[in-house]
C-alpha positions as CSV (number, residue, x, y, z in Angstrom):
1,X,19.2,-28.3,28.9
2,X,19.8,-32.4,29.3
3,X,22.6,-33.7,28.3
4,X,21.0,-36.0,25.7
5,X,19.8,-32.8,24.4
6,X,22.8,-30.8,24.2
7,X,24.3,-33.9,22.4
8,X,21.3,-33.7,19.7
9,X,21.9,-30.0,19.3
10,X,25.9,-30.7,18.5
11,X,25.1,-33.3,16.1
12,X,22.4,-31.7,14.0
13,X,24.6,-28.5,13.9
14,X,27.9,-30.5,13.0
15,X,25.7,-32.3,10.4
16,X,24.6,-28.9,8.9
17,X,27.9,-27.7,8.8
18,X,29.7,-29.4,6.5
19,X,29.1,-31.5,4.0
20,X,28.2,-34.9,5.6
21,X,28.5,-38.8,3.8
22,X,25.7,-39.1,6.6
23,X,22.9,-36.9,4.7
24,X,20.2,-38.4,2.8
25,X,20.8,-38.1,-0.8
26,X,19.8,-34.8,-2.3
27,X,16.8,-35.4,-4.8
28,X,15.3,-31.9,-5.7
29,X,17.9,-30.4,-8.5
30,X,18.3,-27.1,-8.3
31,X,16.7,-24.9,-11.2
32,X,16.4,-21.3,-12.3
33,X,12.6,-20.3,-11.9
34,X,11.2,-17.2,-13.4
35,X,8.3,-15.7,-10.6
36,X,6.9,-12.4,-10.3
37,X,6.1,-10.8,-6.5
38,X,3.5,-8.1,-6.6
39,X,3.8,-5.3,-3.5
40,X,2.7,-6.5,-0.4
41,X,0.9,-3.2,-0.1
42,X,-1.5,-0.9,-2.7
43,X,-2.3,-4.5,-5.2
44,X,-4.8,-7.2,-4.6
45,X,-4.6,-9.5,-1.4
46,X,-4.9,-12.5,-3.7
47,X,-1.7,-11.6,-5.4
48,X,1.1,-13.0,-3.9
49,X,4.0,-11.3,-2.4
50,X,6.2,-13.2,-0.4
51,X,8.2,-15.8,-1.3
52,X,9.3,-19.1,0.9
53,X,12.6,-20.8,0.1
54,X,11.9,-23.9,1.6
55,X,8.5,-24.1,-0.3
56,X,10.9,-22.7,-3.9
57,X,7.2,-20.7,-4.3
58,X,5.6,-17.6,-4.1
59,X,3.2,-17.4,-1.2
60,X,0.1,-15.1,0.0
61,X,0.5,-12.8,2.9
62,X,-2.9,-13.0,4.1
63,X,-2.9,-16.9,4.4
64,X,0.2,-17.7,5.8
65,X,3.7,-16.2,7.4
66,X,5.7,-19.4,6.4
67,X,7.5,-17.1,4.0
68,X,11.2,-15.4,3.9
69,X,11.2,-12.1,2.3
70,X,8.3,-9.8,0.8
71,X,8.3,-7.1,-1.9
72,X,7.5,-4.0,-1.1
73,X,7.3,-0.9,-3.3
74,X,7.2,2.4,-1.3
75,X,6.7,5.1,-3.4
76,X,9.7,4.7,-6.1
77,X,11.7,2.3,-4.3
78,X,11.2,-0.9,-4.7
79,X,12.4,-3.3,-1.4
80,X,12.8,-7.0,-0.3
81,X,12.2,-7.5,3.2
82,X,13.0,-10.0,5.6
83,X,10.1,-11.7,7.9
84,X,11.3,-10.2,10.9
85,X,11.1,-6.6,9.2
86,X,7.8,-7.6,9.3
87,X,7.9,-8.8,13.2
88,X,6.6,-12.1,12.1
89,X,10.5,-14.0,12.9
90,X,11.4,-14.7,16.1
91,X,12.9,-18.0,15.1
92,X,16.5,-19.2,16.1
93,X,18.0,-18.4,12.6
94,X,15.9,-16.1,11.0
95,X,15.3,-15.4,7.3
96,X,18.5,-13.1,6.3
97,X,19.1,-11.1,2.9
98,X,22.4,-10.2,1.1
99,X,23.3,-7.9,-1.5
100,X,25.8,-9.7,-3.8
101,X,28.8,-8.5,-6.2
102,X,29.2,-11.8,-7.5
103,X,26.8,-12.3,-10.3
104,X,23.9,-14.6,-10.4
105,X,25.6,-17.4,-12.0
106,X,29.0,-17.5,-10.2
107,X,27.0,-17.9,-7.0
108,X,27.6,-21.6,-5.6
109,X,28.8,-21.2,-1.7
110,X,26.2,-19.0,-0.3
111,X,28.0,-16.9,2.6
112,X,27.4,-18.6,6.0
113,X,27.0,-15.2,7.8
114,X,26.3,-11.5,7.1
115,X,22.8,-11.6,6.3
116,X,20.4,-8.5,7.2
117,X,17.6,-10.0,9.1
118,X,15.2,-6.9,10.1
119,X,16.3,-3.9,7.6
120,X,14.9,-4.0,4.1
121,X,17.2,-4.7,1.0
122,X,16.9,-1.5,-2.0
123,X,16.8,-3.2,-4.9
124,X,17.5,-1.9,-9.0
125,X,17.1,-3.8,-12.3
126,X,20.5,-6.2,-12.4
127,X,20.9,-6.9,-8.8
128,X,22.0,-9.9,-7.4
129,X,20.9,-11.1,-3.3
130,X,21.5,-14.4,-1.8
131,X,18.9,-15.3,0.3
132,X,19.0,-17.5,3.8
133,X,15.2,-19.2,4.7
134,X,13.6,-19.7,8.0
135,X,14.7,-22.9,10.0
136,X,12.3,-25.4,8.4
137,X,13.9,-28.8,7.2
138,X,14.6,-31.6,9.7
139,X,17.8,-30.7,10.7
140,X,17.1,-27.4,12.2
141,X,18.8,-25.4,9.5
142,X,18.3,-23.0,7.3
143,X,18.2,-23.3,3.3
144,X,19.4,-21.1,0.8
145,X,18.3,-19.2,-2.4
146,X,20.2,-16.9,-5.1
147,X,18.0,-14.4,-7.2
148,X,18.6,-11.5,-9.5
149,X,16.0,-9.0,-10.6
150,X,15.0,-8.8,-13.6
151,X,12.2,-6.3,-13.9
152,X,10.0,-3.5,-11.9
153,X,6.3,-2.9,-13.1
154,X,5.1,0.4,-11.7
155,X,1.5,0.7,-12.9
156,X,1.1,-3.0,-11.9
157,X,3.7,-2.6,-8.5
158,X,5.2,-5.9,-9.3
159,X,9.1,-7.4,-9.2
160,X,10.3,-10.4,-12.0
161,X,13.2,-12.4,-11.0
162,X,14.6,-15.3,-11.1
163,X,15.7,-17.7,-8.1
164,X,17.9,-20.6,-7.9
165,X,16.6,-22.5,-4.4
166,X,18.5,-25.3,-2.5
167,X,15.4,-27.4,-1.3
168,X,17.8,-30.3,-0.3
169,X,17.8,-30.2,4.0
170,X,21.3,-29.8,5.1
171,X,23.0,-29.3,1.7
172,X,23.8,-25.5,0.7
173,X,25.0,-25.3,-3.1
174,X,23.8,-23.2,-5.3
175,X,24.7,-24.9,-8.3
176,X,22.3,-26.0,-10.6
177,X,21.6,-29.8,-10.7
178,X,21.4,-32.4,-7.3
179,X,23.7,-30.8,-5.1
180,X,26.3,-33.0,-3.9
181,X,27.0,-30.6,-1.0
C-alpha cells in the first residue's frame, strides 16, 4: 500500500467516524416505512425478499445481490439473514444484524460493533434488530437501519415490518428527520 493511499484510507475512516463539519449536508430524512419480505424460498421469484439499506427498498433475489439481509421462513421459524449467510459478502464490512432490547423508537446511536455477519437472526412478532448495510456510499462506510416486526403470514410465507434507514453517507442517526450526525 502507497503512502498516498494509506493517507486516503485514514481520512475516509476518521471522516466516517465521527460526526464531521466536513460532510455534505444530509438531505434524505429519515422515515418509518411499512414493507413486507416474502421467504426467499417456497413463494414466487418475483416477490421480493431481500432488503438493501442503502437502496431503503425491498429488492429481488434473482436480479440482483446488492442487498443486506433476506427472510427466510424454515418450517415454523421465521429468520433474517445476512448476505454472507448467503456466501454472497465478501466485502470489507459486511452486512451485520443485531437483536435489540432497546425498543424501536429509542433507537438513535446504532451500535458500532457486535453485529452477526454469517448466522441467521430468529425472529417473533415485537422484535426489534438494528441493521448495518454493505459498504456502498462514497466514503467506504457502511449505513444503518432499525426495524421491528410487525407481522408473520404463514399461508402466504411473508414478514411486515417497519424500517427506519439512514441513507445519508457517513452520518449514522437513527432519528427520524435530516440527521445532523
Amino acid at each position: 500500500m502507497t503512502i498516498e493511499r494509506a493517507l486516503l484510507t485514514f481520512a475516509i475512516v476518521g471522516l466516517a467516524a465521527c460526526s464531521d463539519l466536513n460532510l455534505p449536508d444530509a438531505v434524505f430524512p429519515n422515515v418509518v416505512d411499512t414493507l413486507t419480505l416474502s421467504s426467499i424460498i417456497d413463494t414466487p421469484v418475483n416477490e421480493p425478499s431481500a432488503y438493501s439499506i442503502p437502496d431503503r427498498r425491498l429488492v429481488r433475489t434473482d436480479l440482483t445481490s446488492s442487498f443486506d439481509f433476506a427472510y427466510l421462513r424454515d418450517g415454523s421459524r421465521n429468520l433474517l439473514v445476512p448476505l454472507d449467510g448467503f456466501d454472497l459478502g465478501g466485502r470489507s464490512s459486511n452486512p451485520g444484524l443485531q437483536a435489540s432490547t432497546v425498543p424501536f423508537g429509542a433507537i438513535v446511536d446504532p451500535p458500532n460493533n457486535g453485529y452477526a455477519t454469517t448466522d441467521s437472526l430468529a425472529l417473533a412478532v415485537g422484535d426489534v434488530v438494528v441493521a448495518r448495510s454493505r459498504v456502498a456510499c462514497f466514503l467506504g462506510v457502511p449505513q444503518y437501519a432499525k426495524l421491528e416486526v410487525l407481522s408473520f403470514d404463514a399461508t402466504r410465507r411473508t414478514m411486515t415490518f417497519r424500517v427506519v434507514a439512514n441513507t445519508n453517507c457517513g452520518y449514522r442517526s437513527l432519528a427520524l428527520g435530516i440527521p445532523t450526525e
